[in-house]
BADODO-996359 format. One record per residue: residue in one letter; y, z, x of N, C-alpha, C, O, CB in turn. Coordinates in steps of 0.2 Angstrom, whole numbers. Atoms other than C-alpha are relative to their C-alpha. Last residue first. Glycine has a CB too. Layout:
% BADODO-996359
SITE   voke     nc2     nc3     nc1    cac2    cac3    cac1     cc2     cc3     cc1     oc2     oc3     oc1    cbc2    cbc3    cbc1
SITE      A       Y       Z       X       Y       Z       X       Y       Z       X       Y       Z       X       Y       Z       X
...
This chain:
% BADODO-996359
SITE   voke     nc2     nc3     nc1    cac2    cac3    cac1     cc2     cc3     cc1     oc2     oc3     oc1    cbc2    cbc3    cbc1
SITE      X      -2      -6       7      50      41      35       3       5       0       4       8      -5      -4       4      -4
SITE      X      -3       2       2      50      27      50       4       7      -6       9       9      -8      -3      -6      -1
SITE      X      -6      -4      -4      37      35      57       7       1       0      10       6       2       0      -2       6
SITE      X       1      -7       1      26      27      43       5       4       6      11       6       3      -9       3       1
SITE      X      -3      -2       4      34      10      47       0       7      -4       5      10      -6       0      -5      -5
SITE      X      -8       1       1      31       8      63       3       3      -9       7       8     -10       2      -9       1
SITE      X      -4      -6      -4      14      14      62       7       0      -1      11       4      -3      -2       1       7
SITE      X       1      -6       4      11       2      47       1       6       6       4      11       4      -9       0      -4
SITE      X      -4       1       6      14     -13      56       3       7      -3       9      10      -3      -4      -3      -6
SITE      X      -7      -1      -2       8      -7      73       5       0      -7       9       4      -8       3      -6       4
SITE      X      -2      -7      -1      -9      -6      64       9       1       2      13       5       0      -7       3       6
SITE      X      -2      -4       4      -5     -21      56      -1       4       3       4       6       3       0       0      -6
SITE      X      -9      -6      -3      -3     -30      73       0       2      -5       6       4      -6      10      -4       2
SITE      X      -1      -4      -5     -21     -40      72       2       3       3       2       4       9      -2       1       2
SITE      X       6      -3       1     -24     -48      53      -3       7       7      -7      11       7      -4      -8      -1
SITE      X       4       6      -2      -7     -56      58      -5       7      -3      -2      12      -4      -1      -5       8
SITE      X       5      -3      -5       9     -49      50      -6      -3       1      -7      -8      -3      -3       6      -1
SITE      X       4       3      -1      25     -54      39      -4       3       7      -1       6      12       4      -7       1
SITE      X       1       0      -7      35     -37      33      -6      -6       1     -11      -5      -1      -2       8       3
SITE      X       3       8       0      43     -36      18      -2       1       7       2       5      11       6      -7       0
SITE      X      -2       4      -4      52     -17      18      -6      -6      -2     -10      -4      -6       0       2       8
SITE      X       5       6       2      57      -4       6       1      -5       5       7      -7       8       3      -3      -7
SITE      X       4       2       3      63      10      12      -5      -4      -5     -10      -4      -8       1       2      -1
SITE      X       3      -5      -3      72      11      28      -6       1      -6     -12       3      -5       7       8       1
SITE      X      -3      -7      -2      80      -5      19      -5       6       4     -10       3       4       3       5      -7
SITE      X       4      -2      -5      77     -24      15       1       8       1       7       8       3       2      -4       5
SITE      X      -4      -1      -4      84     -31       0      -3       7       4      -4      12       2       7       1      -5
SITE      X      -3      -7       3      69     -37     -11       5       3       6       2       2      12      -7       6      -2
SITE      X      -7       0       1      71     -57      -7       1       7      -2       6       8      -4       4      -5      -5
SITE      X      -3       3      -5      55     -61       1       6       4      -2       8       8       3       1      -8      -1
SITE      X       0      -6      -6      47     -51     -15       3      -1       7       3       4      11      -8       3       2
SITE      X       0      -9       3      53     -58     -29      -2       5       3      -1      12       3      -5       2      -7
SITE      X      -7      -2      -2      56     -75     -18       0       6      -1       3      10       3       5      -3      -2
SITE      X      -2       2      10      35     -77     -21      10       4       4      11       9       7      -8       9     -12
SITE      X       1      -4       3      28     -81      -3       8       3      -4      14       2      -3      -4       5       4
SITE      X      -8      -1      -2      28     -98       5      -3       9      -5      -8       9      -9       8      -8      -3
SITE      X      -5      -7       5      12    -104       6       3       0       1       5      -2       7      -1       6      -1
SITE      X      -3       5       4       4    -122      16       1       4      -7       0       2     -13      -5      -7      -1
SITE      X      -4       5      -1       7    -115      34       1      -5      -8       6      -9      -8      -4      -3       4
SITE      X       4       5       0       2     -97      31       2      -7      -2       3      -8      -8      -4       2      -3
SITE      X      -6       6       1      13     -81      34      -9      -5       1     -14      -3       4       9      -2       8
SITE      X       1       1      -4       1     -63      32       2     -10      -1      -1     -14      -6      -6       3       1
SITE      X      -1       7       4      13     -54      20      -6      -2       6      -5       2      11       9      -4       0
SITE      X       3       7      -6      13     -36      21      -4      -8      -2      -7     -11      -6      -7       4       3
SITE      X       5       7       1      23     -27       9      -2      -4       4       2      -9       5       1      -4      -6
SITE      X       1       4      -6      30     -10      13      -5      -4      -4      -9      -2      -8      -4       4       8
SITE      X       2       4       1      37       3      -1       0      -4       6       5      -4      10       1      -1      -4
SITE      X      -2       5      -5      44      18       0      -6      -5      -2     -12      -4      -4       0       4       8
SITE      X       6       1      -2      44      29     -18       2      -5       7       7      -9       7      -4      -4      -8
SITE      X       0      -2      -6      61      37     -25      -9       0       4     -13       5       6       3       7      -2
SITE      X      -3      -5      -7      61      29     -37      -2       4       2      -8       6       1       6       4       0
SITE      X       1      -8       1      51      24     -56       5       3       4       7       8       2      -8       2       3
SITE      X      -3      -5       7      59       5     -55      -2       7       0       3      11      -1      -2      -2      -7
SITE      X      -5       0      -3      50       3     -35       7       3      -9      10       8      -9       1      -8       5
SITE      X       0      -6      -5      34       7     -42       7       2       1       9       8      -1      -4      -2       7
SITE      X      -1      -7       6      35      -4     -58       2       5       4       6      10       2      -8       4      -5
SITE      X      -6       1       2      41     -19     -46      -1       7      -7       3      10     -11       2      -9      -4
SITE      X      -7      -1      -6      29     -16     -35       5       2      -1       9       6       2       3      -4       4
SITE      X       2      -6      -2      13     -14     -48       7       2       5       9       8       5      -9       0       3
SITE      X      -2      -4       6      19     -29     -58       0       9       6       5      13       6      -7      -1      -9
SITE      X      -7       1       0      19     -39     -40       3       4      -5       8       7      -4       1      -7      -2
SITE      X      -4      -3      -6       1     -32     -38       7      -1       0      10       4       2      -2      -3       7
SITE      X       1      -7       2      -6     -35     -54       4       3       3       7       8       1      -5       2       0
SITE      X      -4      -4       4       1     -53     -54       0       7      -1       5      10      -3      -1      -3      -7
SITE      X       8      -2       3     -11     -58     -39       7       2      -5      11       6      -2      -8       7       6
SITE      X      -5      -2       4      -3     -69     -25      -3       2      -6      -8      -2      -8       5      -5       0
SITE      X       4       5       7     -15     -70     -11       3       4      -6       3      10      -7     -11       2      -1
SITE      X       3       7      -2      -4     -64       5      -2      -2      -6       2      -7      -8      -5       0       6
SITE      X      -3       3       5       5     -47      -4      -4      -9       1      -3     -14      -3       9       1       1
SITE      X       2       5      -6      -5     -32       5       2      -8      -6      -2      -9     -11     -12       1       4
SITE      X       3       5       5       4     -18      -5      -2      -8       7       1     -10      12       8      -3      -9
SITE      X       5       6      -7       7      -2       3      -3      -5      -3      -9      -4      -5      -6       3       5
SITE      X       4       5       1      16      10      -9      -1      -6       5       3     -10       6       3      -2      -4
SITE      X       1       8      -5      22      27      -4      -4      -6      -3     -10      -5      -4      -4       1       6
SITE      X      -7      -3      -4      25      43     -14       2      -8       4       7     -11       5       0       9       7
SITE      X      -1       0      -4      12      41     -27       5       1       4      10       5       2      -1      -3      -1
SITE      X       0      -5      -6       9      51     -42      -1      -1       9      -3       3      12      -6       5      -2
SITE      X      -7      -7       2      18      41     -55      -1       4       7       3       6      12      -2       6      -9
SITE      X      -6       1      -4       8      24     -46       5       4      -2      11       3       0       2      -6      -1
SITE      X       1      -2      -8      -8      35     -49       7      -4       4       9      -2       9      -9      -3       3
SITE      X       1      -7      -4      -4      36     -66       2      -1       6       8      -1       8      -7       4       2
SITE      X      -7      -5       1       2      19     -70      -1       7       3       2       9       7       3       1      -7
SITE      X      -4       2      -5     -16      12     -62       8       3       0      11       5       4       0      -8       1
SITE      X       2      -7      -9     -25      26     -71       6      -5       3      11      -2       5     -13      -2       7
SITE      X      -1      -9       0     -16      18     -89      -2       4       7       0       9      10      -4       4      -6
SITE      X      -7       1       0     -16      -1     -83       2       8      -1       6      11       3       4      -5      -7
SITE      X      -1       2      -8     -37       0     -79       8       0       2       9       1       8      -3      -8       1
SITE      X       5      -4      -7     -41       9     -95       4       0       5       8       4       7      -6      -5       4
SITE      X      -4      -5       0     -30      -3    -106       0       5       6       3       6      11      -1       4      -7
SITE      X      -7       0      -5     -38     -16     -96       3       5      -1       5       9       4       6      -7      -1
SITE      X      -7       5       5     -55      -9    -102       5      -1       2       6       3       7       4       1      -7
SITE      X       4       9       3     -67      -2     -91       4      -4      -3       5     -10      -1      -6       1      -6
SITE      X      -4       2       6     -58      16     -79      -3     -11      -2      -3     -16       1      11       2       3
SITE      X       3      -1       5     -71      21     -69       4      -2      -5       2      -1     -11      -3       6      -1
SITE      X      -2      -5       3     -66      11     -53      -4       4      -8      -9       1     -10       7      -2       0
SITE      X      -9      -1      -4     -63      -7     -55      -1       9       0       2      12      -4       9      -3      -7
SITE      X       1      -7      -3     -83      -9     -56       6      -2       3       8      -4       9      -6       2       5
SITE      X       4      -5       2     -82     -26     -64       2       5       3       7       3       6      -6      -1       0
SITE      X       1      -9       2     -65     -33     -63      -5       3      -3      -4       6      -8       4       3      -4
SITE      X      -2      -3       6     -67     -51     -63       0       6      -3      -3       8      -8      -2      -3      -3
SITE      X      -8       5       2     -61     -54     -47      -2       1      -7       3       3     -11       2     -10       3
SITE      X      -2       9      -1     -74     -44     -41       5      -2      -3      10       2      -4      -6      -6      -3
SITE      X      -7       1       7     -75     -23     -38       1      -9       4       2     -11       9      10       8       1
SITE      X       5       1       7     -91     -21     -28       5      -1      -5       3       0     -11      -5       6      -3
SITE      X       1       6       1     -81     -25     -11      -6      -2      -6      -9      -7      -8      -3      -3       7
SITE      X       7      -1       1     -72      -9     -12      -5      -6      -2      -5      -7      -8       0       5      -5
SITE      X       4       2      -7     -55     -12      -4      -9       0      -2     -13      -3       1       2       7       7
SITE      X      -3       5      -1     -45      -9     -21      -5      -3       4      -9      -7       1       7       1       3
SITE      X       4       3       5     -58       7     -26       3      -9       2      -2     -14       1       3       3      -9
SITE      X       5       4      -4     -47      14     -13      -4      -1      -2      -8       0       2      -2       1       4
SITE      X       1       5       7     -31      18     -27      -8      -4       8      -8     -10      10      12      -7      -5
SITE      X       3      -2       7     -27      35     -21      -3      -6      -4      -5      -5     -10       6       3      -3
SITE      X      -1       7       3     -26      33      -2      -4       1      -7     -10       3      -8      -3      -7       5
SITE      X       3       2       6     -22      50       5       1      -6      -4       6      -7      -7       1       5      -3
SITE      X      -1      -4       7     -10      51      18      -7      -2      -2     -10      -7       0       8      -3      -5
SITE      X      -7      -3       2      -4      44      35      -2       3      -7       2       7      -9       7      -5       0
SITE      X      -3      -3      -5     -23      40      44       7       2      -1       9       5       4       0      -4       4
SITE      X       3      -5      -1     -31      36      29       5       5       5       7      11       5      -7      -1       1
SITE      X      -5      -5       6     -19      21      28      -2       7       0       2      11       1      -1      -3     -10
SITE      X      -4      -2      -5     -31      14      43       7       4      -3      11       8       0       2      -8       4
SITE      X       2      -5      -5     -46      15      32       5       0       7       4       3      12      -8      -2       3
SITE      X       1      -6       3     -37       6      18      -2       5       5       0      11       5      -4      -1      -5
SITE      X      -5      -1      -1     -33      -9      31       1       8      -4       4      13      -1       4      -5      -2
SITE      X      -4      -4      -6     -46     -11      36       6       2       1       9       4       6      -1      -4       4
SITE      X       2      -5      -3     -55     -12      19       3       2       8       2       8      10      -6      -1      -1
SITE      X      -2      -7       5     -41     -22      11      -3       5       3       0      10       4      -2       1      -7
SITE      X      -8      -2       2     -45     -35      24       3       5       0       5       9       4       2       0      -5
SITE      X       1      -2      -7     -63     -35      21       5       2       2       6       8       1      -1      -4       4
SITE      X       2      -8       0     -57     -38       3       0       5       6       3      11       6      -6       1      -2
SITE      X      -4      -3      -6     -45     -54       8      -6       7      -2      -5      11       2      11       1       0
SITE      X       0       2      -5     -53     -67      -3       0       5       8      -3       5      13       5      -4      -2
SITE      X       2      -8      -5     -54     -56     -16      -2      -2       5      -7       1       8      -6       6      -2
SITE      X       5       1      -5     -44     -67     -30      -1       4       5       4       8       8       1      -5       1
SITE      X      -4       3      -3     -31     -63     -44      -2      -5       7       1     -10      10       4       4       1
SITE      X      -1       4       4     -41     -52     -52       2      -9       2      -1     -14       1       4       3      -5
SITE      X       5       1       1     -41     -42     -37      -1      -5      -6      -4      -9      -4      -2       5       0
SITE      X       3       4       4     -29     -43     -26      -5       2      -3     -10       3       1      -1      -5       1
SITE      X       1       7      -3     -20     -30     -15      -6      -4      -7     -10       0     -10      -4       0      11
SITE      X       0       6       6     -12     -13     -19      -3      -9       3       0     -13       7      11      -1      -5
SITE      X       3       8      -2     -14       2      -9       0      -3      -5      -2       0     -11      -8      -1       3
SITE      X       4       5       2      -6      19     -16       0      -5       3       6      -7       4       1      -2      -6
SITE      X      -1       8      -3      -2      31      -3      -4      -4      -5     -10      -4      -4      -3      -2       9
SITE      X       5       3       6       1      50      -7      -1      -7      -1       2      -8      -7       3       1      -5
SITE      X      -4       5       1       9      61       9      -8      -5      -6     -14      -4      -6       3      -5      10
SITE      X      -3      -2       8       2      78       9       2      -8      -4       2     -10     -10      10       6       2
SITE      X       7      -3       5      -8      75      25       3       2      -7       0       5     -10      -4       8       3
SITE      X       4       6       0       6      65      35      -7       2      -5     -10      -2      -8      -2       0       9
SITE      X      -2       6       5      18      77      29      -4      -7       1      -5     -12      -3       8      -3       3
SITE      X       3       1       8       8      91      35       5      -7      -6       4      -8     -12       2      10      -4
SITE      X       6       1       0       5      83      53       0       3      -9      -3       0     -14      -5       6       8
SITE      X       2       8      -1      23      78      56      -7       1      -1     -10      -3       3       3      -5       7
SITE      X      -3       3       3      29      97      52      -4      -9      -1      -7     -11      -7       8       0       4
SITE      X       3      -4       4      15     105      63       5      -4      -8       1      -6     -13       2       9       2
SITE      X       7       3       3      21      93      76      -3       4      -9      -3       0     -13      -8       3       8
SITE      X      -1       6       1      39      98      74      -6      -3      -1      -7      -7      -6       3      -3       5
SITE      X      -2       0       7      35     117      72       1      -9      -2       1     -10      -7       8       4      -1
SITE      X       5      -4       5      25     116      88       2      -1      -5      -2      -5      -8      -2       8       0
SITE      X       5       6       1      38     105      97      -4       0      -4      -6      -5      -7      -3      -1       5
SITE      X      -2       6       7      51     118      90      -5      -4       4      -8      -6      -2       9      -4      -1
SITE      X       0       1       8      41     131      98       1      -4      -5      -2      -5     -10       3       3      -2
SITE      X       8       1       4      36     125     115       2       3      -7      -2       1     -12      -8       4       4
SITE      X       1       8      -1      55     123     118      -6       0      -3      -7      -1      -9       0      -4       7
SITE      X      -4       4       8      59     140     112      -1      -7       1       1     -10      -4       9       1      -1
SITE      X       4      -3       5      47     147     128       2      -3      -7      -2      -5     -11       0       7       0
């Protein structure tokens, strides 16, 4: 009978952290939107550990030149919601392949704030190399680099959510 308890309290545990949990997505836009599709499969697989606060990213009516980013219009705008929402994250999931300055700022602000985990998925390509500033962030339980194909991030991202 105490066995099916703590399993109960364990699932119950790993179901409200999975639903509490606060996941900004970050992947290009300015920068180019090559990958949106992408973003959208990947954002609907994020749903699956937390609330994704910034899925406007994935939304294929937002262009590179930031029309419909969301309701926020002017960069100020668009730098003030995006700091928010990287205050009231807990996790950052940045898809890093098309190299986009917003996204590198948005990693390196996240990771100065603390106590935030971070995963940046890279998908390797013969004539890129990706930016040492994120190659070289020193690997840990919370921040990781991770090279992936377009059909092992679900593994990506399970591994590393269980990981928490």
């Amino acid at each position: 009978m105490y066995h099916h308890h703590v399993r109960d309290a364990v699932a119950l545990k790993v179901a409200t952290t999975r639903m509490s949990r606060q996941i900004y997505f970050c992947g290009s836009i300015r920068g180019g939107r090559q990958d949106v599709d992408l973003y959208g499969r990947l954002v609907a697989a994020l749903r699956r550990y937390g609330t994704v606060l910034t899925e406007f990213v994935a939304d294929p009516k937002v262009t590179d030149m930031g029309s419909n980013e969301g309701t926020a219009t002017t960069d100020r705008e668009i730098h003030d919601r995006d700091v928010r929402l990287l205050e009231e994250c807990d996790t950052i999931v940045a898809e890093v392949t098309q190299p986009s300055l917003g996204v590198g700022y948005e990693i390196g602000r996240g990771i100065a704030m603390g106590g935030r985990r971070v995963l940046c998925l890279y998908r390797p390509q013969p004539d890129k190399r990706l930016s040492a500033m994120i190659r070289g962030l020193p690997p840990s339980k919370d921040i990781q680099v991770v090279d992936y194909s377009a059909d092992s991030f679900e593994q990506v991202l399970s591994d590393f959510f269980s990981a928490a």
